[in-house]
C-alpha positions as CSV (number, residue, x, y, z in Angstrom):
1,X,122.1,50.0,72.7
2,X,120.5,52.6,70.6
3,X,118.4,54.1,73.1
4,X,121.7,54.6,75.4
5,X,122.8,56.4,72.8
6,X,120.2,58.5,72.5
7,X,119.6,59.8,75.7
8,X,123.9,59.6,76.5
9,X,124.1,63.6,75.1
10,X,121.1,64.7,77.8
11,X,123.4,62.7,80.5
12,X,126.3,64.6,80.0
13,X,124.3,67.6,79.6
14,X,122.9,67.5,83.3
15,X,126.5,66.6,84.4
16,X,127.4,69.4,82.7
17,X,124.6,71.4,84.6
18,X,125.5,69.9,88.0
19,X,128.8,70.6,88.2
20,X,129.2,73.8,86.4
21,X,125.4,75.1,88.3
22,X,124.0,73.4,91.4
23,X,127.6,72.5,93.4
24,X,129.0,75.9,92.9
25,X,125.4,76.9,94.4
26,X,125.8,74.6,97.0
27,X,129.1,75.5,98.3
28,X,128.2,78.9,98.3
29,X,125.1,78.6,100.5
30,X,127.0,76.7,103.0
31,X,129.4,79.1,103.1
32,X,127.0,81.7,103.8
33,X,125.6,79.3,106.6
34,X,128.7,78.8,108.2
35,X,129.5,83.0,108.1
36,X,125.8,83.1,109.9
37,X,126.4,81.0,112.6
38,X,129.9,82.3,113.1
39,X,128.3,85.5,114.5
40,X,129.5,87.0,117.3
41,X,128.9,89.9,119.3
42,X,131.0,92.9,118.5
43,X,132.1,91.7,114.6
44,X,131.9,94.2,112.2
45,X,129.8,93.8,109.3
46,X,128.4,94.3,106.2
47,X,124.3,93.8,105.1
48,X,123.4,93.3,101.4
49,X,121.7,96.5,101.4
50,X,125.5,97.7,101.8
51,X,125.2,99.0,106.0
52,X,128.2,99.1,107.8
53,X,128.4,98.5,111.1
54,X,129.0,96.4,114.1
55,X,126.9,93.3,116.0
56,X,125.1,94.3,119.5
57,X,123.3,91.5,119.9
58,X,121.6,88.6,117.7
59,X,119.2,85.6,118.0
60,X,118.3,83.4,116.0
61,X,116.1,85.6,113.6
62,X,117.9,88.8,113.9
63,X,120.7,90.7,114.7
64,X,120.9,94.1,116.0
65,X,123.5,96.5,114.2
66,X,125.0,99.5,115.8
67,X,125.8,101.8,113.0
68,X,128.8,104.0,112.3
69,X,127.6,107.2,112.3
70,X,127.1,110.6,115.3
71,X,124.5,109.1,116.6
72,X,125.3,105.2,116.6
73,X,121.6,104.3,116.2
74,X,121.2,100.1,116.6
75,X,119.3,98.7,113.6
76,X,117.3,95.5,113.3
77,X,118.0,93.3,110.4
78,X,117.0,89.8,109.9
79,X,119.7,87.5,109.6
80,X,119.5,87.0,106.4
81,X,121.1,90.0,105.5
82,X,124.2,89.3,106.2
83,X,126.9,90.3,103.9
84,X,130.1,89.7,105.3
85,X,131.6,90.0,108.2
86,X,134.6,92.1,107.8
87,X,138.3,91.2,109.3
């Protein structure tokens, strides 16, 4: 009985931890998994470096960005760098 109480502060301490730390993590990255494969051709979007723009084409590695500006260059990016898609 002594050692459960012993170690009964470090078990409420990582259920603490899990639920305040690593499932708000979790829900997050599937969230951002979901918005991934969600892509579509044509969505506009924003990359973490902060480029807006819209979705030419994608694959499974990258997606190719037309941007907004005169010349309406189409930019690499790897998937990953996905932001948001914006509405």
């Amino acid at each position: 009985m002594e050692f459960f109480m012993a170690i009964l502060p470090f078990l409420v301490l990582i259920l603490v931890m899990y639920f305040l730390m690593i499932r708000p993590a979790q829900k997050k990255q599937k969230e951002v998994k979901n918005m991934q494969d969600n892509l579509q051709k044509g969505n506009q979007i924003i990359t973490i470096g902060g480029m807006h723009g819209v979705v030419e084409s994608f694959d499974q590695n990258y997606m190719y960005v037309r941007t907004e500006d005169e010349d309406g260059m189409v930019l690499k990016f790897d998937r990953v760098a996905l932001k948001q898609i914006v509405e």
